[in-house]
Backbone as CSV, one residue per row, in Angstrom:
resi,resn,N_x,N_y,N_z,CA_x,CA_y,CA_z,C_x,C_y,C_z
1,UNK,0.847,-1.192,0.000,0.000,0.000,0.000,0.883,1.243,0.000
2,UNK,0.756,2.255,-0.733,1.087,3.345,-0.816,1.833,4.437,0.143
3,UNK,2.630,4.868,0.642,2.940,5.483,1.740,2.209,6.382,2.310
4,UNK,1.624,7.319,1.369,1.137,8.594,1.279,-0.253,8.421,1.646
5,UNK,-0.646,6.556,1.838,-1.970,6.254,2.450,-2.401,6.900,3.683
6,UNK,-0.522,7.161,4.526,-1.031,7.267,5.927,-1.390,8.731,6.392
7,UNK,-1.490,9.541,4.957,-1.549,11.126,4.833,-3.181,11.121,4.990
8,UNK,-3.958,9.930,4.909,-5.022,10.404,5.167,-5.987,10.880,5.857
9,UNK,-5.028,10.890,7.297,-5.800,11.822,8.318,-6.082,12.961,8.264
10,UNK,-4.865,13.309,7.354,-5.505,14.972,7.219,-5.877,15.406,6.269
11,UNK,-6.594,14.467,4.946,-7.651,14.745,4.460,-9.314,14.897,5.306
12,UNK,-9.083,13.779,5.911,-10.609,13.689,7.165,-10.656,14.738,8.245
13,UNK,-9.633,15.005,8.468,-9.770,16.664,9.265,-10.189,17.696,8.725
14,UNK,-9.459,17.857,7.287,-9.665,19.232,6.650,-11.126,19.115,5.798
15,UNK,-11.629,17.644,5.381,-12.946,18.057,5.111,-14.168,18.164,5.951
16,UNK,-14.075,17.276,7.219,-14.436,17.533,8.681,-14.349,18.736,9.182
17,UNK,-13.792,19.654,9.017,-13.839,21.199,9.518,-14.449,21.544,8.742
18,UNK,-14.486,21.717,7.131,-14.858,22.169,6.217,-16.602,21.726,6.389
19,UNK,-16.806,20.566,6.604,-18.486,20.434,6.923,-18.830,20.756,8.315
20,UNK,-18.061,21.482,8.850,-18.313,21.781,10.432,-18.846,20.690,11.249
21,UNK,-18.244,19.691,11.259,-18.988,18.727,12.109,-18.061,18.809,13.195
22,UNK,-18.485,17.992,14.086,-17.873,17.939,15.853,-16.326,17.613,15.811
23,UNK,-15.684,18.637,16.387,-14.071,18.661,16.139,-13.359,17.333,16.628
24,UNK,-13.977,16.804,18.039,-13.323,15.777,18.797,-13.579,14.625,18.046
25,UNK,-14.713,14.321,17.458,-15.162,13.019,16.016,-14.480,13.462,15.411
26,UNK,-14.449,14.065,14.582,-13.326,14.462,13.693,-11.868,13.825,13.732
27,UNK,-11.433,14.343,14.779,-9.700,14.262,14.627,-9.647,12.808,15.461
28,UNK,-10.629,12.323,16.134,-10.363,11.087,16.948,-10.516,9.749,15.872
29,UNK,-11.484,10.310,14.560,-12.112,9.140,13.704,-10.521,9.462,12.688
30,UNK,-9.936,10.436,12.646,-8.858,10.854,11.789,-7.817,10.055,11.972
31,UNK,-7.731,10.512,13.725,-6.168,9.691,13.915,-6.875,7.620,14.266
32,UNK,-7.700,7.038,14.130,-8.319,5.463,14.137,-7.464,5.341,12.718
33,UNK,-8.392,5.855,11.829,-7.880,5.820,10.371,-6.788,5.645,9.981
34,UNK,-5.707,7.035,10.399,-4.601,7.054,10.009,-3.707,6.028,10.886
35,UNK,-3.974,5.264,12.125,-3.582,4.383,12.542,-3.277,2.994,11.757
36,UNK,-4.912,2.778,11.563,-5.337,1.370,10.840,-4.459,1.464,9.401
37,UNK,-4.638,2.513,8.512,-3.321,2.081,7.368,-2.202,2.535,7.448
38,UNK,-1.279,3.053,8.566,0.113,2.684,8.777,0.323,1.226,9.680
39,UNK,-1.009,0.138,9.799,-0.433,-0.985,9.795,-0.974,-1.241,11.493
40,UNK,-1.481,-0.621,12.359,-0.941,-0.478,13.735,-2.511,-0.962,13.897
41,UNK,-2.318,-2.300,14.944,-3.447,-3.100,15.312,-4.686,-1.962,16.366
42,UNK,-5.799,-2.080,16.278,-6.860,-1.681,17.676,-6.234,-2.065,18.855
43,UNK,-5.423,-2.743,19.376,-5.381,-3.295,20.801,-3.751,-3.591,20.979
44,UNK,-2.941,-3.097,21.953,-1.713,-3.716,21.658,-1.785,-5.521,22.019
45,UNK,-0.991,-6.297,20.902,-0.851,-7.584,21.480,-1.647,-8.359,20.047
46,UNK,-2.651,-7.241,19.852,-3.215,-8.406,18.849,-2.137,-8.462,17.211
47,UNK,-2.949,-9.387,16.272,-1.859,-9.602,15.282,-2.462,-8.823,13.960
48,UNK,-4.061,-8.900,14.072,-4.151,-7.850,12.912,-3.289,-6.591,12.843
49,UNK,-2.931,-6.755,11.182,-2.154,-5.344,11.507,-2.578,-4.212,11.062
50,UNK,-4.187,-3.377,11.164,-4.436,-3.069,10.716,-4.681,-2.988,8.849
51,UNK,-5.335,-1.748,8.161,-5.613,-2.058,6.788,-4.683,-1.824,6.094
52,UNK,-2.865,-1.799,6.540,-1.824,-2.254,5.619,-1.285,-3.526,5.378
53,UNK,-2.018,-4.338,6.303,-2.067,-5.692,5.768,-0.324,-5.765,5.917
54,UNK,0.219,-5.134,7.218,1.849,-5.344,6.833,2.208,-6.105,8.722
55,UNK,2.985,-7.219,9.057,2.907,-7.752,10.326,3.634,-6.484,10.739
56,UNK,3.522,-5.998,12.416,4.199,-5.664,12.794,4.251,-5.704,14.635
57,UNK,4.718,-6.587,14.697,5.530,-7.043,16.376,5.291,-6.605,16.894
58,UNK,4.350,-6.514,18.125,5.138,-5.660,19.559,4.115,-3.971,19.304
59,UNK,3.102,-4.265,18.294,3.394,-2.211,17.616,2.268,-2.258,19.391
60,UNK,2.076,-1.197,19.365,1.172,-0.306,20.418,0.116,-0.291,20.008
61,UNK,-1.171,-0.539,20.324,-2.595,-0.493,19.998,-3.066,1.091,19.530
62,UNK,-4.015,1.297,18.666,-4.640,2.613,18.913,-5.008,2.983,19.866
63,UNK,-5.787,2.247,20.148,-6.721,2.779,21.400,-5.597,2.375,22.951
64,UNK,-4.618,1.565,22.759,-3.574,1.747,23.777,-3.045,3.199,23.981
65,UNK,-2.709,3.803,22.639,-2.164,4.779,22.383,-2.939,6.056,22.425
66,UNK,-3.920,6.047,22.564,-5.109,7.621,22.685,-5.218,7.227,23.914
67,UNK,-5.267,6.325,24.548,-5.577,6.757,26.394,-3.914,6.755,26.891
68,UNK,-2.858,6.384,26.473,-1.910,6.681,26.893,-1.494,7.896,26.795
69,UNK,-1.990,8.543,25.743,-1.852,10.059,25.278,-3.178,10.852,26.253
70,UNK,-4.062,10.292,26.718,-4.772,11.093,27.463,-4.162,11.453,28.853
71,UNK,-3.811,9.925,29.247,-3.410,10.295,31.051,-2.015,10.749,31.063
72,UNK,-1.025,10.686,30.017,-0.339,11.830,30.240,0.193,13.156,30.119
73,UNK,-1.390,13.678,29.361,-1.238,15.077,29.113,-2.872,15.350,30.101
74,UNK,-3.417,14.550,31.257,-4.431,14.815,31.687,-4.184,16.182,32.890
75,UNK,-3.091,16.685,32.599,-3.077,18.083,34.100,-4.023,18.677,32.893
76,UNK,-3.844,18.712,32.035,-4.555,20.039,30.775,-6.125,20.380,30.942
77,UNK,-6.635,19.531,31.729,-7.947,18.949,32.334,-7.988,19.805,33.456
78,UNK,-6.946,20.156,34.660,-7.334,21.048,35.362,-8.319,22.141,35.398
79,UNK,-8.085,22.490,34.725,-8.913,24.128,34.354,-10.591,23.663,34.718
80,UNK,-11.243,23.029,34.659,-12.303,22.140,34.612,-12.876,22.382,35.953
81,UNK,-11.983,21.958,36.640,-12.464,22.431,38.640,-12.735,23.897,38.875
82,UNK,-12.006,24.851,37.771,-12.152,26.145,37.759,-13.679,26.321,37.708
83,UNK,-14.350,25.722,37.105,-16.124,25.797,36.541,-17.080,26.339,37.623
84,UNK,-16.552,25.272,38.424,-17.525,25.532,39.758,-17.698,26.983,40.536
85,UNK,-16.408,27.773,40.563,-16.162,28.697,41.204,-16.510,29.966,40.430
86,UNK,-16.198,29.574,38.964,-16.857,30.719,38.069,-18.378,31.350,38.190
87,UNK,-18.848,29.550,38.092,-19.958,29.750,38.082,-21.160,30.485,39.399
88,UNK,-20.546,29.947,40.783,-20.835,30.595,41.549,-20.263,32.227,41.626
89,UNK,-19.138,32.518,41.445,-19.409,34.035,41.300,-20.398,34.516,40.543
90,UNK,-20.315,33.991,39.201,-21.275,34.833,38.234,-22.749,34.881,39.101
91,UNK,-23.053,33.770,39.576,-24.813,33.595,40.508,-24.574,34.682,41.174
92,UNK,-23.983,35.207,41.935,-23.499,36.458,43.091,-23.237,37.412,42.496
93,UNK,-23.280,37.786,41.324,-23.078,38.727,40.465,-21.857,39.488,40.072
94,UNK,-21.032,38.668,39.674,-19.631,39.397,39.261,-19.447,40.242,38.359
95,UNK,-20.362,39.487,37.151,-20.587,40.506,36.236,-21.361,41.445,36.061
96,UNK,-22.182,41.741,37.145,-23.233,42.887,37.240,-21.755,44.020,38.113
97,UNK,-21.052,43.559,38.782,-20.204,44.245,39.611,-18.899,44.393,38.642
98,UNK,-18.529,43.466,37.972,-17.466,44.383,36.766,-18.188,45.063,36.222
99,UNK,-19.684,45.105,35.593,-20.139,46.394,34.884,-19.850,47.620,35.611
100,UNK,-20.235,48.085,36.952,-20.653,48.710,37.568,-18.698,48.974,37.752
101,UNK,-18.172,48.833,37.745,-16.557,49.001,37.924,-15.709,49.755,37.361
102,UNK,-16.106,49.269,35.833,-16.169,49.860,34.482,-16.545,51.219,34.537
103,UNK,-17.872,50.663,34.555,-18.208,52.430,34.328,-18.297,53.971,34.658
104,UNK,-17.058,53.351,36.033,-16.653,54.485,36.941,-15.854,55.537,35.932
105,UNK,-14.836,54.805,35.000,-13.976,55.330,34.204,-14.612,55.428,32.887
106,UNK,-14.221,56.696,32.780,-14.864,57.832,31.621,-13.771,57.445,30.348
107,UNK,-12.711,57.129,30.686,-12.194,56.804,29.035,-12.418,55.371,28.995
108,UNK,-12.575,54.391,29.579,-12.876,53.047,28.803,-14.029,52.656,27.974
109,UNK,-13.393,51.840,26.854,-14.160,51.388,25.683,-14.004,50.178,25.525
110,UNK,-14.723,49.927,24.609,-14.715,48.156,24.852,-13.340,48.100,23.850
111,UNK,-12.864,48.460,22.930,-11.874,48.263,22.065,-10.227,48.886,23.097
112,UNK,-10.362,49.769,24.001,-9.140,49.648,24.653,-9.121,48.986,25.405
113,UNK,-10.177,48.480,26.413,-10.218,47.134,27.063,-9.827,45.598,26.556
114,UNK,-10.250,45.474,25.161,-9.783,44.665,24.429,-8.035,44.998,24.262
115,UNK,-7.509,45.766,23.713,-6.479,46.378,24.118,-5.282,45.618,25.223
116,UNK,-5.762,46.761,26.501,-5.133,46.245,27.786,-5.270,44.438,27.763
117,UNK,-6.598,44.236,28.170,-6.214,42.638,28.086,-5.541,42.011,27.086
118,UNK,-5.302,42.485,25.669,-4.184,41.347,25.067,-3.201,41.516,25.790
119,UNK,-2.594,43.022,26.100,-1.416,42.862,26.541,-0.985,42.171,27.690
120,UNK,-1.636,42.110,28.456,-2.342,41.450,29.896,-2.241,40.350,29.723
121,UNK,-2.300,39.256,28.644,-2.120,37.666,28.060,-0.872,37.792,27.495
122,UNK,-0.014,38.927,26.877,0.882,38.759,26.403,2.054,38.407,27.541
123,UNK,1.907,39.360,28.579,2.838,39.353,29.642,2.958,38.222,30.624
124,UNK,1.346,37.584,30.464,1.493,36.417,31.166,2.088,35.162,30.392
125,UNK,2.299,35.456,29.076,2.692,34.740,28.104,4.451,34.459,28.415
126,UNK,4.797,36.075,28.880,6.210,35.542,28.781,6.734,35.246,30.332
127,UNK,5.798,35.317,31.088,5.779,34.394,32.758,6.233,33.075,32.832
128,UNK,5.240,32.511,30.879,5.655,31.636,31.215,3.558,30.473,32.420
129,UNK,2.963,31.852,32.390,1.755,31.010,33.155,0.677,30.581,32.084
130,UNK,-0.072,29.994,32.161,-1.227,29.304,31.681,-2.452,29.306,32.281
131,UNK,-3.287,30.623,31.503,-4.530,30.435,32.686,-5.979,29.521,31.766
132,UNK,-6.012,29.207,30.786,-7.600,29.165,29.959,-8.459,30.584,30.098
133,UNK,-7.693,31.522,29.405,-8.611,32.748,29.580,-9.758,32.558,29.414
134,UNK,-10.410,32.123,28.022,-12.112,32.623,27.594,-12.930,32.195,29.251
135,UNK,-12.526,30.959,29.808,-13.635,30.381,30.997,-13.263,31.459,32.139
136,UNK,-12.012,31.404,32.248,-11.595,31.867,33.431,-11.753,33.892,34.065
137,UNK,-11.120,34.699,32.251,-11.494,35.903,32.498,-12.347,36.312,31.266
138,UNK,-12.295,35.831,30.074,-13.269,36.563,28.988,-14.713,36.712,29.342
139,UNK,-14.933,35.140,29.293,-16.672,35.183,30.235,-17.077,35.674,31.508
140,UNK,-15.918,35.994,32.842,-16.701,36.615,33.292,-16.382,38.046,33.972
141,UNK,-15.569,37.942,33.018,-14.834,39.475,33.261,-14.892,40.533,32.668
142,UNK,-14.285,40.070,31.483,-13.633,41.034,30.214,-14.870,41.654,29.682
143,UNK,-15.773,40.284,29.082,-16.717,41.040,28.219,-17.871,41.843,29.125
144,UNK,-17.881,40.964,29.935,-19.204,42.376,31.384,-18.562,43.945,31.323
145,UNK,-16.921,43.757,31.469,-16.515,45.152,31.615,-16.875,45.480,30.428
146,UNK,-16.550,45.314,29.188,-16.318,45.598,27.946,-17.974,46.271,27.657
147,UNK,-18.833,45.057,28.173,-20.278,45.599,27.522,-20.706,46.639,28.698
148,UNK,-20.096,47.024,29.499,-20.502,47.780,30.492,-19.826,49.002,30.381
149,UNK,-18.820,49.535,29.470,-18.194,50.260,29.050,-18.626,51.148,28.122
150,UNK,-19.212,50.294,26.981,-20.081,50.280,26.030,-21.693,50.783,26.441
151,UNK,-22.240,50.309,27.596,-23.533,50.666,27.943,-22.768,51.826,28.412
152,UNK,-22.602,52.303,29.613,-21.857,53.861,29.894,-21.903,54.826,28.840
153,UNK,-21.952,54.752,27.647,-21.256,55.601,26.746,-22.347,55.776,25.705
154,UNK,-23.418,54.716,25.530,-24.334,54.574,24.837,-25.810,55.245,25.803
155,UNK,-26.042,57.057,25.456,-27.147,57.415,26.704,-28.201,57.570,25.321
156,UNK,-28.404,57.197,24.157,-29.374,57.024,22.971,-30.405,55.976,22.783
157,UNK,-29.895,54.766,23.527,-30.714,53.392,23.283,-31.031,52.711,24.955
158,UNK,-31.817,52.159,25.178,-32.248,51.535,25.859,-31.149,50.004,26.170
159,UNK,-30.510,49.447,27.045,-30.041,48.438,26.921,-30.642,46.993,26.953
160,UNK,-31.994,47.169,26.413,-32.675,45.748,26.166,-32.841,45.833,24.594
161,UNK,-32.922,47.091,23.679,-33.093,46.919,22.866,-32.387,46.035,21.673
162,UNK,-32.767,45.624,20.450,-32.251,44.907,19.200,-30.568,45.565,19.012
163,UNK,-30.708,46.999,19.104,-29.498,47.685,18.797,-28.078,47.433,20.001
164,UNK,-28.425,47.429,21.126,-27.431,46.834,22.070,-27.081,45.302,22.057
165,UNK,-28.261,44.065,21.781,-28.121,42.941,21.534,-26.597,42.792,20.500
166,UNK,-27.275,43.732,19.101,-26.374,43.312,18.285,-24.670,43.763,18.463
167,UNK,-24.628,44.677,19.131,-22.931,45.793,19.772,-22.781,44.146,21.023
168,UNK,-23.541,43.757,21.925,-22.632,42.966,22.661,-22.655,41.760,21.633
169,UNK,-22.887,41.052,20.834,-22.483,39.900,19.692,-21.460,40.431,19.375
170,UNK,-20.462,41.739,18.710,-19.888,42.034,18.397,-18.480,42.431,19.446
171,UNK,-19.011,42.756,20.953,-18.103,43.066,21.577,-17.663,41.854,22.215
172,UNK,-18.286,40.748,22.696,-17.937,39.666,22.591,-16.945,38.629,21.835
173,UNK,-17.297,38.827,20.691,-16.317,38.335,19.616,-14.840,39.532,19.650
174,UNK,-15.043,40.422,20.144,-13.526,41.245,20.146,-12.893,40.911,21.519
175,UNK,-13.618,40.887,22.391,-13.124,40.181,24.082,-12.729,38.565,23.467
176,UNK,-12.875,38.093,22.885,-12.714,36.668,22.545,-11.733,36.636,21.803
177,UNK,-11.370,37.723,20.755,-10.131,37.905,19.413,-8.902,37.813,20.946
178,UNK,-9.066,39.220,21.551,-8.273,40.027,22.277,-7.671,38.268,23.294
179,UNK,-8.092,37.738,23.629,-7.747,36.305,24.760,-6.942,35.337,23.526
180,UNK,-7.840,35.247,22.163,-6.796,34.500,21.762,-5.106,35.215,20.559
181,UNK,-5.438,35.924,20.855,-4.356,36.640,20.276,-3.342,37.108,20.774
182,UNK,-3.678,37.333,22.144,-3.053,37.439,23.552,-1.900,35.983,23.516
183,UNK,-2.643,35.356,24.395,-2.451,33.655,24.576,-1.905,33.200,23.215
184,UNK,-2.460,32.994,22.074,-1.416,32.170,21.405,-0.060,32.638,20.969
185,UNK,0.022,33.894,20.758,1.268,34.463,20.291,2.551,35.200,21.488
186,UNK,1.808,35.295,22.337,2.664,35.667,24.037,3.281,34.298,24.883
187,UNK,2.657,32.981,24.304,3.233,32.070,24.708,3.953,31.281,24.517
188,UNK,4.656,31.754,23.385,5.669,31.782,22.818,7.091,32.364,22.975
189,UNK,6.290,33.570,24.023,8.066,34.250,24.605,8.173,33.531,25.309
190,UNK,8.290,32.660,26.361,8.500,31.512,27.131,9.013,30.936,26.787
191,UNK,10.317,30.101,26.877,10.891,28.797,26.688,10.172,27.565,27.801
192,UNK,9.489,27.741,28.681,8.900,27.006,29.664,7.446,27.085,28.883
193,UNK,6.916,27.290,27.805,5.715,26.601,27.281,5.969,25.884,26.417
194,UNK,4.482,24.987,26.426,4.397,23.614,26.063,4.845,23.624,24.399
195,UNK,4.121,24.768,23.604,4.042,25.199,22.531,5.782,25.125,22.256
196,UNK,6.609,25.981,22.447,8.007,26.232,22.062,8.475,24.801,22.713
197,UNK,8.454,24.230,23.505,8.979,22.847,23.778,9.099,21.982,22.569
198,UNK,7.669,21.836,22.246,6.899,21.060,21.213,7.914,21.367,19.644
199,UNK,8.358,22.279,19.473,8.954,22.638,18.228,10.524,22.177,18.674
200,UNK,10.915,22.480,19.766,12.198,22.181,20.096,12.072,21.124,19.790
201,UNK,11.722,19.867,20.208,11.691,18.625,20.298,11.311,17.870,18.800
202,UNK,10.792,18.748,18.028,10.623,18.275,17.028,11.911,18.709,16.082
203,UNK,12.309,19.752,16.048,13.623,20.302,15.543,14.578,19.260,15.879
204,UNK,15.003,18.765,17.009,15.936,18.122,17.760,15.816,16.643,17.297
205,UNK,14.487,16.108,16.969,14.482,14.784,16.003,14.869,15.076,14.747
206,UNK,14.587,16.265,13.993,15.176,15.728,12.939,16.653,16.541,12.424
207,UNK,17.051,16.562,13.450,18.667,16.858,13.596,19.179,18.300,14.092
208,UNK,18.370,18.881,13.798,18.581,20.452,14.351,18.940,20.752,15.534
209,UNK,19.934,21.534,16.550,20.558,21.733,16.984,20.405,23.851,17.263
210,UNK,20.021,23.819,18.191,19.377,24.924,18.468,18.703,25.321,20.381
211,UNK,18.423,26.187,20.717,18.179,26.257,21.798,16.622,27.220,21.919
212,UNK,16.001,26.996,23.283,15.072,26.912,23.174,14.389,29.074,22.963
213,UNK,15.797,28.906,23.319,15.693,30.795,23.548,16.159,31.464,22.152
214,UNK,16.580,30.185,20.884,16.558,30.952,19.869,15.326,31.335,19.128
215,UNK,14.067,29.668,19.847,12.906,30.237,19.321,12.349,31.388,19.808
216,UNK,12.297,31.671,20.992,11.713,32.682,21.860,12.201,33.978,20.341
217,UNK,13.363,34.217,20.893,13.429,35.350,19.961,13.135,35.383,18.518
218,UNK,12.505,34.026,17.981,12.329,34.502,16.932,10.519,34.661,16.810
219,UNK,10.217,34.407,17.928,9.083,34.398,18.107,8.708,36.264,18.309
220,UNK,9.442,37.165,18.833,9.003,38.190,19.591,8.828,38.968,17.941
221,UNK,9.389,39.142,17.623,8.662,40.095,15.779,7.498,39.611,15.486
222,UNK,6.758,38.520,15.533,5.985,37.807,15.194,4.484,38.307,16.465
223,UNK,4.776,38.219,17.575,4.411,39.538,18.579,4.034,40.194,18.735
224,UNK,4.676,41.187,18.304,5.186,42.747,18.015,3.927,42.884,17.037
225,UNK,3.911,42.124,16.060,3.205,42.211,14.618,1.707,41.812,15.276
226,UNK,1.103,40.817,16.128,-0.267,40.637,16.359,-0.593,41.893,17.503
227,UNK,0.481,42.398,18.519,-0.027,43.500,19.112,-0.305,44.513,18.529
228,UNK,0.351,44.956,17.433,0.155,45.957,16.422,-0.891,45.717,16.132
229,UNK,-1.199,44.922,14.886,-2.688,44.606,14.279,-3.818,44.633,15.084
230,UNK,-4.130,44.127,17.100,-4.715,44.278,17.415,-5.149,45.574,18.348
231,UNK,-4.036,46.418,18.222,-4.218,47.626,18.252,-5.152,48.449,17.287
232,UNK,-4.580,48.342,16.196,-5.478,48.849,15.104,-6.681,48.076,15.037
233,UNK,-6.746,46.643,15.204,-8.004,46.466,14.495,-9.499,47.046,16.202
234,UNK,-8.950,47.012,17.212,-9.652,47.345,18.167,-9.709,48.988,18.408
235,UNK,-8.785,49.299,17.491,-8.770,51.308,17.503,-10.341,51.187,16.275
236,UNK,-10.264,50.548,15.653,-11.269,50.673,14.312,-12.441,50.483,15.210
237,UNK,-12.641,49.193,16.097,-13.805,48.687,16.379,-14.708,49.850,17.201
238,UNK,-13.907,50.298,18.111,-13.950,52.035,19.194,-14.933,52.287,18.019
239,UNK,-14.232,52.885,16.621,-14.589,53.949,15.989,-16.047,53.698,15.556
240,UNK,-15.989,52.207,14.913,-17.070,51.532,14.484,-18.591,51.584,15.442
241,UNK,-17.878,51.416,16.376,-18.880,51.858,17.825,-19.669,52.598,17.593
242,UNK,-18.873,53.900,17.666,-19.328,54.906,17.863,-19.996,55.643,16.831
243,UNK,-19.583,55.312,15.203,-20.338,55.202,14.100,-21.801,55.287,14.399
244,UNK,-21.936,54.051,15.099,-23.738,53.271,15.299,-24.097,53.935,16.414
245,UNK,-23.289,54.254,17.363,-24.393,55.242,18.142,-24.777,56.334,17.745
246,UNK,-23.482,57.083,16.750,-24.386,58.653,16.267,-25.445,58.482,15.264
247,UNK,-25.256,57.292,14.572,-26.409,56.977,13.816,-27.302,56.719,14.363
248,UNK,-27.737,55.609,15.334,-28.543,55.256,15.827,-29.472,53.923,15.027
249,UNK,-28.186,53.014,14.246,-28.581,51.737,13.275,-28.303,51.057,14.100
């Protein structure tokens, strides 16, 4: 059988995203697949060798191999216990009390708030910490301040109306840009994240010879370039704002 058979996992991913179906089916039915024709039995021990029909000794089961890959990347699961505590603040009203926080201050907007918090993920980026922003501060922080910033500033509309509905859909999705743009590209100044490890280690198999602080720095232009862009694109959003309130669309 063909080599390039075992490329077919990531045909089933990329048309699996492409029909938007459930990400975890997806890549779990992807990597079965791409198991079964590089040869590698369901179970370690047994002799089928999967659909390359090729023997191979001793190989590791799939499904040996996805729960071995679960319990030892299962700390990543932590964040999970976080739920409980979120959730009881929010019942007690956290986010009625970041609104109300917010709107003490006369220059905040939801687009410099977006702002401060990337940078705020960037710095924790090069700490070196790992928090799961969206659960931990987007939902019940960022965007309450953000839409509470936004209500402050908006004295034209009613805040139940169609016209505020549609500004928090929108300020939402910029509290959500701002966490991952933050987080993926700030965690990269770190040589102690998982991310820059992950490349080291892959560099280092296939012969490369390098250190982990050469990625860091080549990571920081790269940085530089998403804080920029999300500067501007959250200076626009301000403006965009404020567009629709003097209009009143």
């Amino acid at each position: 059988m063909p080599e390039w058979f075992k490329l077919i996992g990531v045909l089933i991913v990329v048309v699996g995203l492409a029909l938007r179906l459930r990400t975890t089916i997806v890549v779990v039915v992807a990597g079965f697949v791409t198991g079964l024709f590089a040869g590698l039995p369901l179970l370690t021990g047994e002799t089928f060798a999967g659909l390359a029909f090729i023997s191979q000794p001793g190989a590791e089961g799939i499904i040996n191999m996805l729960g071995r890959a679960f319990t030892d990347n299962r700390l990543m699961t932590l964040f999970i216990i976080t739920f409980p505590a979120i959730g009881l603040s929010e019942r007690f009203g956290l986010q009625t009390q970041a609104r109300k926080l917010i709107a003490r201050f006369g220059a905040a907007t939801p687009g410099r708030l977006a702002i401060t918090y990337q940078l705020f993920r960037v710095l924790h980026g090069i700490l070196g910490l790992r928090l799961n922003g969206h659960p931990t501060f987007v939902r019940p922080l960022v965007f309450p301040m953000a839409a509470g910033a936004h209500s402050s500033r908006d004295t034209s509309h009613d805040t139940d109306t169609p016209h505020i509905e549609k500004d928090v859909e929108h300020i939402k999705a910029a509290s959500a840009a701002a966490e991952n743009y933050g987080n993926f590209y700030g965690q990269n100044l770190s040589p102690a994240q998982a991310g820059i490890l992950l490349v080291y280690g892959v560099m280092q198999g296939l012969g490369l010879t390098l250190s982990v602080w050469h990625l860091v720095l080549y990571a920081i232009p790269i940085t530089l370039c998403s804080v920029i862009l999300g500067i501007a694109q959250f200076t626009l959003f301000d403006l965009w704002l404020k567009r629709r309130q003097s209009s009143g669309s």
